[in-house]
C-alpha positions as CSV (number, residue, x, y, z in Angstrom):
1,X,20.1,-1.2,-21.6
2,X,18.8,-0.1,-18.6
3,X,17.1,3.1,-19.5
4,X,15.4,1.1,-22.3
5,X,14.2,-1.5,-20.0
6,X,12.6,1.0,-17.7
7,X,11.2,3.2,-20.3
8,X,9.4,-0.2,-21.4
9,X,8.3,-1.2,-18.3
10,X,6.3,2.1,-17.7
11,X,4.7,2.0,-21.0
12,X,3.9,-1.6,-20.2
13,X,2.5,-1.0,-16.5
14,X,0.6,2.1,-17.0
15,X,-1.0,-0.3,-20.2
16,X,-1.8,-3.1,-18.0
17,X,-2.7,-1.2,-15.2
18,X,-5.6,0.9,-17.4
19,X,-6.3,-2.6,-19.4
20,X,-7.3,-4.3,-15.8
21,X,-6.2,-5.9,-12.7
22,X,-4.8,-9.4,-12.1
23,X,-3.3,-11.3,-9.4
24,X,-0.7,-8.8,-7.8
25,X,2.1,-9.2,-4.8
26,X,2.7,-5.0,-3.8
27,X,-0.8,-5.0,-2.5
28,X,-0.5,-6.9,0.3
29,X,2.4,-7.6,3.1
30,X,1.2,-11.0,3.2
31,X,1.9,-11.8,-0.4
32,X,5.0,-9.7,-0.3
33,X,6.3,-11.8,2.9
34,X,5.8,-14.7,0.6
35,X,7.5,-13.7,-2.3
36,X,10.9,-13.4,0.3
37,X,10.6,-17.0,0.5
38,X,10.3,-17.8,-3.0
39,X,12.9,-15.6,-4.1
40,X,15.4,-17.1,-1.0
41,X,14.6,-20.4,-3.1
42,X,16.0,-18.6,-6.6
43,X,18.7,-17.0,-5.0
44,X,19.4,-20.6,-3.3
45,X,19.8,-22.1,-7.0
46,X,21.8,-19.0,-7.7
47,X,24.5,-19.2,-5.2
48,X,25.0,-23.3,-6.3
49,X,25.8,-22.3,-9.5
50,X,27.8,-18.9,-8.8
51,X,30.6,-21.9,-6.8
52,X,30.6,-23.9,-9.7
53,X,31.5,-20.9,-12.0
54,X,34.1,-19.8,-9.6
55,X,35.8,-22.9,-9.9
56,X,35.2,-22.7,-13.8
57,X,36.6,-19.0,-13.8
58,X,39.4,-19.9,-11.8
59,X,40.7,-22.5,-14.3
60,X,40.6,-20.5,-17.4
61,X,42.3,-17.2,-15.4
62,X,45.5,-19.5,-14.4
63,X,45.8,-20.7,-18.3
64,X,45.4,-16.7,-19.1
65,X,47.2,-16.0,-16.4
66,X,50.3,-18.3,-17.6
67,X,50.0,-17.5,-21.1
68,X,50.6,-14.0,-20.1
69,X,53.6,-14.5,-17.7
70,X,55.2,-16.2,-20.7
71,X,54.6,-13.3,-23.5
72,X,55.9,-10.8,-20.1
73,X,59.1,-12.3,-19.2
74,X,60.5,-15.5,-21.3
75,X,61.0,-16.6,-24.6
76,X,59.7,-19.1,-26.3
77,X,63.2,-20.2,-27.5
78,X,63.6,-21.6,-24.1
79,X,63.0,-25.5,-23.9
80,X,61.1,-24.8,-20.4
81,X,59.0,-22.4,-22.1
82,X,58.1,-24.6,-25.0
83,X,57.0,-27.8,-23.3
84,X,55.1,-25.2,-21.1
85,X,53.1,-24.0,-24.0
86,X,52.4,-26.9,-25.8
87,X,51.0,-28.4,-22.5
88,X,48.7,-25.7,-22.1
89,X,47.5,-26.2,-25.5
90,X,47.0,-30.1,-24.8
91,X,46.6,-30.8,-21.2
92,X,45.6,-27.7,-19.7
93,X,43.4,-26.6,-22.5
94,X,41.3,-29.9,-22.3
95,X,40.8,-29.0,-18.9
96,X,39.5,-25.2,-19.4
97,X,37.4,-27.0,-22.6
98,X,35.6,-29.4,-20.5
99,X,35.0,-26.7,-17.6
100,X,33.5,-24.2,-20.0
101,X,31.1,-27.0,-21.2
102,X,30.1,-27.9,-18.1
103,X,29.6,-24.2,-17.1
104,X,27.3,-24.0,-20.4
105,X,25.5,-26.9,-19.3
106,X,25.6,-25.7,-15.3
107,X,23.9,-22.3,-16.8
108,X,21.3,-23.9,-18.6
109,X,20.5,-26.7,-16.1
110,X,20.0,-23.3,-13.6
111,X,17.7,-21.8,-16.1
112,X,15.5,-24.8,-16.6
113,X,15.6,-25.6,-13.2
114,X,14.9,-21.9,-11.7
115,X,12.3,-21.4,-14.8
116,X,10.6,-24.5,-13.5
117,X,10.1,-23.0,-10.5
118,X,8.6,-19.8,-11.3
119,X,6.4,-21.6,-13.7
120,X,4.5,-23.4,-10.9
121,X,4.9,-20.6,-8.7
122,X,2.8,-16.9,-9.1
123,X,5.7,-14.0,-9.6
124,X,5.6,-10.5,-10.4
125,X,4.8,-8.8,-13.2
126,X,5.2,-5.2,-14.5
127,X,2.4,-3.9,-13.3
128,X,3.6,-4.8,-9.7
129,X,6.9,-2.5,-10.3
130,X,4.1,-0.3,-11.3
131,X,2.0,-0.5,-8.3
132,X,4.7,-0.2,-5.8
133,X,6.4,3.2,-7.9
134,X,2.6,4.7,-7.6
135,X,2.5,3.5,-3.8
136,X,5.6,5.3,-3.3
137,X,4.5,8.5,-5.3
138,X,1.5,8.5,-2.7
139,X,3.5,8.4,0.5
140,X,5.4,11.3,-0.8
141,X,2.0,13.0,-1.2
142,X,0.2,12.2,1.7
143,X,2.6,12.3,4.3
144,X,4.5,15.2,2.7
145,X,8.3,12.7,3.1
146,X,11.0,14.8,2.9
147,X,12.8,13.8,-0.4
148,X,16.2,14.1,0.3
149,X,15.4,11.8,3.0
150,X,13.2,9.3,1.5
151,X,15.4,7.9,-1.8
152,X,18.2,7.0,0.7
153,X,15.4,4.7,2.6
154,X,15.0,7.0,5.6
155,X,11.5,7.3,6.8
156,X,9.9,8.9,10.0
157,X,6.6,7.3,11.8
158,X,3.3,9.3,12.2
159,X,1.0,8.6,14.5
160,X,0.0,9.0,18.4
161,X,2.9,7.0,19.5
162,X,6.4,9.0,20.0
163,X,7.7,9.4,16.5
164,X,10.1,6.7,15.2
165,X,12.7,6.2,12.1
166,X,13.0,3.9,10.0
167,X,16.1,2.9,7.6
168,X,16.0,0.3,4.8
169,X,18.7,-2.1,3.6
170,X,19.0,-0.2,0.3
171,X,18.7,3.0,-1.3
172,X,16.9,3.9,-4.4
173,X,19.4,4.6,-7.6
174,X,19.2,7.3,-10.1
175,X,17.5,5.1,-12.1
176,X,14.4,3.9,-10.1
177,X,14.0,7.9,-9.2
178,X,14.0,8.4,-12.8
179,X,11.5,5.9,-13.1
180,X,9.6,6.6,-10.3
181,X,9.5,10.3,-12.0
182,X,8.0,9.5,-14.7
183,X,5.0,8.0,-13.4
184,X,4.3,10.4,-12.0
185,X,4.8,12.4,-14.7
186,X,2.2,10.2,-16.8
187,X,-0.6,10.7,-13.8
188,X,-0.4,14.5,-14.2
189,X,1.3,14.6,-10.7
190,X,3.5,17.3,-12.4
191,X,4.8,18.5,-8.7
192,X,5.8,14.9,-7.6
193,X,7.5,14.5,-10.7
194,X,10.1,17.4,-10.4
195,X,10.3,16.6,-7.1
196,X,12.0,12.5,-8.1
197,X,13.6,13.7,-11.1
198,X,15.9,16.3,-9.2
199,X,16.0,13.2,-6.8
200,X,17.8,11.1,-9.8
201,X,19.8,14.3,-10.5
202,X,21.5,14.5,-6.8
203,X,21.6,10.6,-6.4
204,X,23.4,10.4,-10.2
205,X,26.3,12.5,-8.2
206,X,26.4,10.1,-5.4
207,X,26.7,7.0,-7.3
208,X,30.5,5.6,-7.3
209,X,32.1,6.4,-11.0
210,X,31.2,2.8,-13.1
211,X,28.2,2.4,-11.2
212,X,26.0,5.6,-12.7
213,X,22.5,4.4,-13.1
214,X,21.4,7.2,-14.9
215,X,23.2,10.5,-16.7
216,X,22.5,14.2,-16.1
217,X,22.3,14.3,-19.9
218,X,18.8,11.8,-19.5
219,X,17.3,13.7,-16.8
220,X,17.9,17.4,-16.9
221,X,15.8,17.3,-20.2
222,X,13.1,15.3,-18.6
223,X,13.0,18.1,-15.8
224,X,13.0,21.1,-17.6
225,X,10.5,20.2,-19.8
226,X,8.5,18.5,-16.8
227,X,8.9,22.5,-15.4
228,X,7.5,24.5,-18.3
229,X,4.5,22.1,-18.2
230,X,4.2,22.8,-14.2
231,X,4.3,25.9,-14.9
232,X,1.5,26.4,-17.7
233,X,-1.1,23.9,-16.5
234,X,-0.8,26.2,-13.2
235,X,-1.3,29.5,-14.9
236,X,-4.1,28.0,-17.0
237,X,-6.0,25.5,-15.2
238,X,-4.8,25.9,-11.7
239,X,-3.0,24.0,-9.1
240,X,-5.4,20.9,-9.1
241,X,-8.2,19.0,-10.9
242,X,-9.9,15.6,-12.0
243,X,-6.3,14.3,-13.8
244,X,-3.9,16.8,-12.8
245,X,-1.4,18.3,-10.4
246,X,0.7,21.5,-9.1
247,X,2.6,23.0,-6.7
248,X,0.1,26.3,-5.5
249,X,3.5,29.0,-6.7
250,X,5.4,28.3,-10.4
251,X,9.2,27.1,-10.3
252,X,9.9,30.2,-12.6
253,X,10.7,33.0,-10.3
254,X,9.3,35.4,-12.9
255,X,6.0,34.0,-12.6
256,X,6.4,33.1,-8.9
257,X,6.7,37.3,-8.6
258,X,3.3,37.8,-9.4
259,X,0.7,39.2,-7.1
260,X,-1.8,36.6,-7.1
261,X,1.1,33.9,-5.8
262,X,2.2,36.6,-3.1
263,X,0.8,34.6,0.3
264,X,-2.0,37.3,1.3
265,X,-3.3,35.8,-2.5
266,X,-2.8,32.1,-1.2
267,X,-5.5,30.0,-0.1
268,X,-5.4,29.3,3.7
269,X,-6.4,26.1,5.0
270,X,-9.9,26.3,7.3
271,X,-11.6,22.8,8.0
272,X,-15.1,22.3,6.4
273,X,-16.7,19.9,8.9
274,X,-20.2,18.4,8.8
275,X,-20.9,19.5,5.2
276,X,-20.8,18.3,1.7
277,X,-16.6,18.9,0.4
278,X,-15.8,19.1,-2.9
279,X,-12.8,16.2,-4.1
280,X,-10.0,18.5,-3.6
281,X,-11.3,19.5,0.1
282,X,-12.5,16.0,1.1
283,X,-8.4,14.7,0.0
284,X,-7.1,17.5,1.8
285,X,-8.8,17.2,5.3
286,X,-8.1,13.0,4.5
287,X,-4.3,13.7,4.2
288,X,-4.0,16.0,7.0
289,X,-6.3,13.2,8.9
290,X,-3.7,11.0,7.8
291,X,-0.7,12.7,8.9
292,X,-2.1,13.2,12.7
293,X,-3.3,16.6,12.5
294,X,-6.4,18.2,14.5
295,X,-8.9,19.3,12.5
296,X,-11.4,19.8,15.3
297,X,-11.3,22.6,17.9
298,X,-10.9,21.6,21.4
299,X,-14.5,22.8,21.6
300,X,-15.9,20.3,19.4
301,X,-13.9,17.3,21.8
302,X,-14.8,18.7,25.4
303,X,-17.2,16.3,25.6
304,X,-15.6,13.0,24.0
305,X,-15.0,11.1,27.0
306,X,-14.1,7.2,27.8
307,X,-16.4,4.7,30.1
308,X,-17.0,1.3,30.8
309,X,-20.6,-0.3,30.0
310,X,-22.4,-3.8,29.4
311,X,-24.4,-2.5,26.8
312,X,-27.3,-4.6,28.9
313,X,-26.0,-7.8,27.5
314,X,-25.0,-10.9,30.4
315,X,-22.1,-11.7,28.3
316,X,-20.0,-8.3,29.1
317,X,-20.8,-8.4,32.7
318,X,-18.1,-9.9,34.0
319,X,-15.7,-7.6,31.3
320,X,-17.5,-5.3,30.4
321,X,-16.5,-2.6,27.2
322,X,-13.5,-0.4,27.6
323,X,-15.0,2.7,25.6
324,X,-13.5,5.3,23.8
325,X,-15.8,7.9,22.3
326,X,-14.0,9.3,19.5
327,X,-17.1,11.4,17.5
328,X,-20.6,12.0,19.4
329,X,-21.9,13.1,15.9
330,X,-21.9,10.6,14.1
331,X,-21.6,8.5,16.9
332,X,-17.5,6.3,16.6
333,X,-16.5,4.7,19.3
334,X,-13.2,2.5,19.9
335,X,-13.5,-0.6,21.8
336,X,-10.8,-1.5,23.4
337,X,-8.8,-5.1,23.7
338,X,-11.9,-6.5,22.7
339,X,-10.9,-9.2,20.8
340,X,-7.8,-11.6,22.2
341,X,-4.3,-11.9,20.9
342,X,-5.1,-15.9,19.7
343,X,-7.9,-14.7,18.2
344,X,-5.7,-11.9,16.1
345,X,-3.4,-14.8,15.3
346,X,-6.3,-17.4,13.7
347,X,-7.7,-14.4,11.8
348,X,-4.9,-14.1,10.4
349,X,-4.1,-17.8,9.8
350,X,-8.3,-18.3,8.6
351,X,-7.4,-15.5,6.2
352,X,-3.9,-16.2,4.8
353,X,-4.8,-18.6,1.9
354,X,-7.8,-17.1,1.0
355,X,-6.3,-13.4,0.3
356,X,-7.4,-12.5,-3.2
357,X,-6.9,-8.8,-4.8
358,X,-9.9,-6.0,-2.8
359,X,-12.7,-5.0,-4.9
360,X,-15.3,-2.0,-4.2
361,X,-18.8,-1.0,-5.7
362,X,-19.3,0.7,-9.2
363,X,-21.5,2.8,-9.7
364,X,-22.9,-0.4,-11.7
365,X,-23.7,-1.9,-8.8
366,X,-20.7,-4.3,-10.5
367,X,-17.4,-5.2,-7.5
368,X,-14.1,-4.1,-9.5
369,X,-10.7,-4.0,-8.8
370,X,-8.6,-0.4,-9.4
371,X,-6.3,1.8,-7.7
372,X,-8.9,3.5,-5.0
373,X,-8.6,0.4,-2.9
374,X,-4.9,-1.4,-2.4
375,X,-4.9,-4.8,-0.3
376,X,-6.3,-7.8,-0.4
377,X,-9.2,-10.0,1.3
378,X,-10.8,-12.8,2.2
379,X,-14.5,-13.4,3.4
380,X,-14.9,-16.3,6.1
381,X,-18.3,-17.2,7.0
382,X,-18.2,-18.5,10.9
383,X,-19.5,-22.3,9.6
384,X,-15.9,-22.6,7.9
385,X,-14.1,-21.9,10.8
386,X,-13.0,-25.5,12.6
387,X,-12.1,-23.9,15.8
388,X,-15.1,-22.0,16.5
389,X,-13.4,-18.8,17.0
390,X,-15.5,-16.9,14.6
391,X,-18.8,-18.0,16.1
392,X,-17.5,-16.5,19.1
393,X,-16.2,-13.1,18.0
394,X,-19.5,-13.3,16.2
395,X,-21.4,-13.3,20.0
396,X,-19.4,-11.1,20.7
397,X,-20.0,-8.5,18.0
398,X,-23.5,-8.9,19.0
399,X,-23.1,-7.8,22.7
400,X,-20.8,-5.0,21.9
401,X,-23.5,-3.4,19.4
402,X,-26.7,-4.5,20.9
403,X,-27.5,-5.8,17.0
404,X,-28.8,-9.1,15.9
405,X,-25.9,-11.2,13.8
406,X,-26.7,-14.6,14.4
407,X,-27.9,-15.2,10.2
408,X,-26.9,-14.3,6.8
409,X,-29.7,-11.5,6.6
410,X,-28.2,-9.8,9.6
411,X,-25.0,-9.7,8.7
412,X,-21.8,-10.7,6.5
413,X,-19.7,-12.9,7.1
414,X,-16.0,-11.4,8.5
415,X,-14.0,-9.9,5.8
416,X,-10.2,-9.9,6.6
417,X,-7.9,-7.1,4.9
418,X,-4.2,-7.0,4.8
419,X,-2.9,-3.9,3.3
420,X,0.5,-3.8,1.1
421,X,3.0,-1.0,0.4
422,X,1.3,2.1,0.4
423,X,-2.0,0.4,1.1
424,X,-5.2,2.1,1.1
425,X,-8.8,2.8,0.4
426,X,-10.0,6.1,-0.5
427,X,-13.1,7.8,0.9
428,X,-16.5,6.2,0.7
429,X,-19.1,5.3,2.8
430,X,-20.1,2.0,4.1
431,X,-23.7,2.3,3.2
432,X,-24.8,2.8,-0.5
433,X,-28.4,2.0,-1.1
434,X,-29.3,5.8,-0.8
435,X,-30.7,5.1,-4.6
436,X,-32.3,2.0,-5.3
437,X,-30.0,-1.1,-5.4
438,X,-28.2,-2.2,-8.3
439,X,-26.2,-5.1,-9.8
440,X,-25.9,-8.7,-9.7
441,X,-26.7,-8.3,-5.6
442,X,-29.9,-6.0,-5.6
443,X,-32.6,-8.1,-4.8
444,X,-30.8,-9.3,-1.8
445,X,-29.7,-6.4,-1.1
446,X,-33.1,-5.3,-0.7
447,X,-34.1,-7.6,1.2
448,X,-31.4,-7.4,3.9
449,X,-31.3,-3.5,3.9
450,X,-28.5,-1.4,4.6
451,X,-25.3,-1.3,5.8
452,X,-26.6,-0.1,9.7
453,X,-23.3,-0.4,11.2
454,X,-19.7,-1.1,10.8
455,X,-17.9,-3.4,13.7
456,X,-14.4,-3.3,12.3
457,X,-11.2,-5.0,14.6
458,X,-7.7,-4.2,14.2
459,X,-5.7,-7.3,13.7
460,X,-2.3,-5.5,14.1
461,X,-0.4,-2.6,15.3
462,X,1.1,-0.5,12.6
463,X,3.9,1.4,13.3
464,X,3.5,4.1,10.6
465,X,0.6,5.3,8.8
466,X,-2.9,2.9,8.3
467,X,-4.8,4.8,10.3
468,X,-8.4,4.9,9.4
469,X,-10.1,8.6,9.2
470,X,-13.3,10.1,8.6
471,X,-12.7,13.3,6.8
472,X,-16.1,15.2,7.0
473,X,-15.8,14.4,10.9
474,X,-12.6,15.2,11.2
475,X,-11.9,12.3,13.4
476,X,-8.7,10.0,13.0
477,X,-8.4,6.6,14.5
478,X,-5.2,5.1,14.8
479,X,-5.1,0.9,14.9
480,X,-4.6,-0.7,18.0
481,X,-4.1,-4.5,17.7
482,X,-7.5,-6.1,19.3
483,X,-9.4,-3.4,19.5
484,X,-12.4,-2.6,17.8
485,X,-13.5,0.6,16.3
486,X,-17.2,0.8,15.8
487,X,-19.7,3.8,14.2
488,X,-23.0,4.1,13.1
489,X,-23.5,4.4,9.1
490,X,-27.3,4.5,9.2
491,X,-29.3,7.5,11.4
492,X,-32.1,6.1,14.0
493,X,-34.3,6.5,10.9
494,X,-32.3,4.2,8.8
495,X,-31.0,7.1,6.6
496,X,-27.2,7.4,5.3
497,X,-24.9,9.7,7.5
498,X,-22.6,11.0,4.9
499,X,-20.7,12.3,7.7
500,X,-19.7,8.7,8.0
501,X,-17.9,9.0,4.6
502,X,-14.1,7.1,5.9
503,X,-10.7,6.3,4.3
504,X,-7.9,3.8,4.8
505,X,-4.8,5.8,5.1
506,X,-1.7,4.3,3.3
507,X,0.4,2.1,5.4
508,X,4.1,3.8,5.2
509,X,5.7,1.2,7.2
510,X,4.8,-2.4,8.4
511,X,1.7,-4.4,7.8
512,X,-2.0,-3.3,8.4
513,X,-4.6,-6.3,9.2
514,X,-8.8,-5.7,9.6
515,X,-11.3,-7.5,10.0
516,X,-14.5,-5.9,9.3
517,X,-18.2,-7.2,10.5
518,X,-21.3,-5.1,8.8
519,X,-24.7,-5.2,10.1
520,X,-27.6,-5.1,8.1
521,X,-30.9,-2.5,9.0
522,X,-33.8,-5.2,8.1
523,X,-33.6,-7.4,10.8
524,X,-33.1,-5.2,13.4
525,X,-36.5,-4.1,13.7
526,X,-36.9,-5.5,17.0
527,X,-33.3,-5.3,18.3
528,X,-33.0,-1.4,17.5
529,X,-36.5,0.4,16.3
530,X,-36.7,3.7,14.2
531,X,-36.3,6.9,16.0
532,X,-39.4,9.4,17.0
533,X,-37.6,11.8,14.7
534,X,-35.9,12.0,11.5
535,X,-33.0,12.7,12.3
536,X,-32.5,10.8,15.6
537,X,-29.4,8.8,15.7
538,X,-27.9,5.9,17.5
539,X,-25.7,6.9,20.5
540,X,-24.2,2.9,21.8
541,X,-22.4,1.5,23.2
């Protein structure tokens, strides 16, 4: 029953998934920290009735129970005996009657009463088992788990802190590797795949006999074949392209033996900074990024270097910016403890009801939902904030960048992220109107200009993963809850630094919160004129 309910669900997630999005819970912490308490409600209604069908349970095993003793040991020649039976088929079985009915009516009083609730209430779907097996698949990837490791819930932390482990409640079964397997088996991820279905193989001879999830005789099949295919799609095509995935040497040994796969043959990783990549080098300089590795030489950071500065504005004087330069070219900078803990905590309070599922530009000029981007947001203008918080940050933004952002035409209103299981968003740049704008949003667009710079606050520490990196800069920055990090998308001549191209790493453990603030070129005419040359750049705070 089980392998026919998986095998459904897959067909049915990958269908809805490639059909469109809709509402779902595994992109966000938020929505997933609500979904406890909805299913602590379930579970509630649950236990209540598992007490009443003890009792029930218990009443027909002591009429089995006595029936048996008497068939055991007595006879029903015995007078005892006799009454004894015909009492429980009177007395006693009146009782186990009106139990049984009442369990019936117990059981579907809990079914109306639990359906009622999910009716009224937003639950998941298939598409969210879906999105959290493909989340998983892409931790594996990107931070290279080990998998012996990562079915039994053991994770380790990346990140500038001292590394850290994490264990969860459960472990994965046989099955959900299986499952897990197979999607990414249907995404071409061919290496992934043989990776989870020998996973389901080893965790099949784990599981306690009468409690297999899955049989050798369901997955070895699913492996071999999954192998040959590795195999040819590697001697043929190679070990990556647009819908498709290898290891870089075959699983055949045969093959493995042959001289182009010998390591002198192998391609050896050199970092391609400050010029165009192709895909395949931009997602591997991102996933090193990702896991904490250097990319740049020691050279190239002599001069990064931390200070503290006004920027020329009254309102950091008395605290003025704690600075960290993090890339001279393009210019990012981290800002730290900029923003207060209270104000972290009504960001997040501001955002909460408002999360809806992340959307990112077309090439349409059209907002869509897919898989590049995994969280959820909310946009708060400062006029809808009671307390007056935003208005403030707002100010504050200001000062910090030297850049007008007291209208609509300067810049956007704050847009609050919270990033789920696995949560990302894959390279892009912040400013797109290299080509004339289009869309729904073009003629405003053109009126307000360009994304000129990004003013993006960390609303949380993470502690694994979620760091934000800038692959064609090799720079990584790590979140730091109420600090700021800050960077220049537009050059002093109010063209696009493609060296500004960024990416949300996936969050492997805990919950990721932004806030982003993006300033628009038009106004700032006055606030921050063109440079002399054309490829001056900005260099503040």
């Amino acid at each position: 029953m089980w392998s026919a309910l998986y095998g459904a669900l897959v067909v049915a997630a990958v269908t809805a998934v490639c059909g469109g999005y809709s509402e779902d819970f595994f992109s966000s912490t938020s929505r997933l920290e609500q979904l406890v308490g909805q299913e602590e409600v379930v579970v509630d209604k649950l236990e209540r009735y598992l007490e009443e069908a003890y009792h029930s349970l218990e009443t027909v095993r002591s009429y089995v129970t006595s029936f048996r003793e008497m068939r055991a040991g007595s006879s029903i020649h015995h007078p005892v005996e006799a009454f004894l039976m015909l009492r429980r088929l009177t007395v006693d079985w009146d009782i186990v009657e009106d139990d049984l009915r009442r369990q019936a009516n117990q059981t579907q009083e809990t079914l109306r009463s639990i359906g009622g609730f999910r009716a009224d209430r937003p639950f998941p779907e298939a598409d969210d088992l879906h999105g959290a097996a493909v989340a998983l698949i892409r931790l594996q990837d990107t931070y290279q788990l080990n998998m012996t490791q990562l079915p039994r819930g053991h994770i380790a932390s990346f990140g500038p802190e001292p590394a850290a482990e994490f264990q969860s409640a459960q472990e994965l079964t046989a099955r959900d590797c299986l499952f897990i397997g197979r999607h990414a088996f249907s995404r071409g991820l061919y290496d992934a795949a043989i990776e989870w279905f020998e996973a389901a193989l080893w965790r099949t001879e784990e599981e306690p006999e009468g409690a297999v999830t899955a049989t050798r005789d369901e997955i070895e099949p699913l492996l071999t074949s999954t192998i040959k295919l590795h195999d040819s799609v590697l001697e043929e095509q190679g070990p990556r392209g647009e819908d498709w995935r290898t290891n870089p040497v075959p699983i055949d040994r045969r093959l493995a033996e042959q001289e182009r796969y010998q390591p002198p043959r192998l391609a050896v990783f050199r970092p391609r900074l400050h010029q165009p990549q192709a895909e395949a080098e931009e997602e591997e300089h991102y996933q090193r990024l990702c896991r904490g590795e250097r990319l740049r030489s020691p050279a190239e950071e002599a001069d990064l270097s931390c200070h503290l500065t006004s920027n020329d504005s009254p309102l950091l004087l008395l605290s003025p910016l704690r600075v960290e330069v993090l890339s001279r070219q393009p210019y990012i900078v981290m800002l730290h403890q900029l923003v207060t803990e209270t104000e972290v905590s009504q960001f997040q309070e501001l955002a909460g009801p408002r999360l809806a599922t992340s959307r990112h530009r077309h090439p349409d000029g059209e907002f869509v939902a897919s898989m590049s981007r995994i969280s959820k947001n909310a946009w708060i203008p400062d006029d809808e904030d009671p307390t007056g918080m935003l208005a403030r940050v707002t100010r504050r933004v200001a000062a910090s960048s030297g850049l007008k952002c007291d209208n609509d035409m300067a810049a956007e209103a704050f847009q609050v992220a919270n990033y789920g299981i696995g949560g990302l968003y894959v390279t892009h740049t912040d400013h797109h109107m290299a080509e004339v704008p289009r869309g729904p949003h073009a003629h405003w667009e053109t009126m307000i200009g360009d994304r000129l710079a990004t003013w993006m606050v960390y609303l949380s520490d993470v502690p694994a993963g979620g760091a934000t990196v800038f692959p064609r800069a090799g720079v990584t920055v790590w979140p730091e809850r109420g600090s700021v990090a800050f960077w220049w998308n537009l050059n002093a001549a109010g063209k696009g630094d493609d060296d500004t191209r960024h990416a949300a790493c996936p969050v492997l453990h805990g919950s990721k919160w932004v806030s982003n603030k993006w300033i628009h070129y038009n106004e700032q005419f006055r606030t921050k004129p063109c440079g002399l040359t054309p490829d001056a750049i900005h260099q503040t705070p």
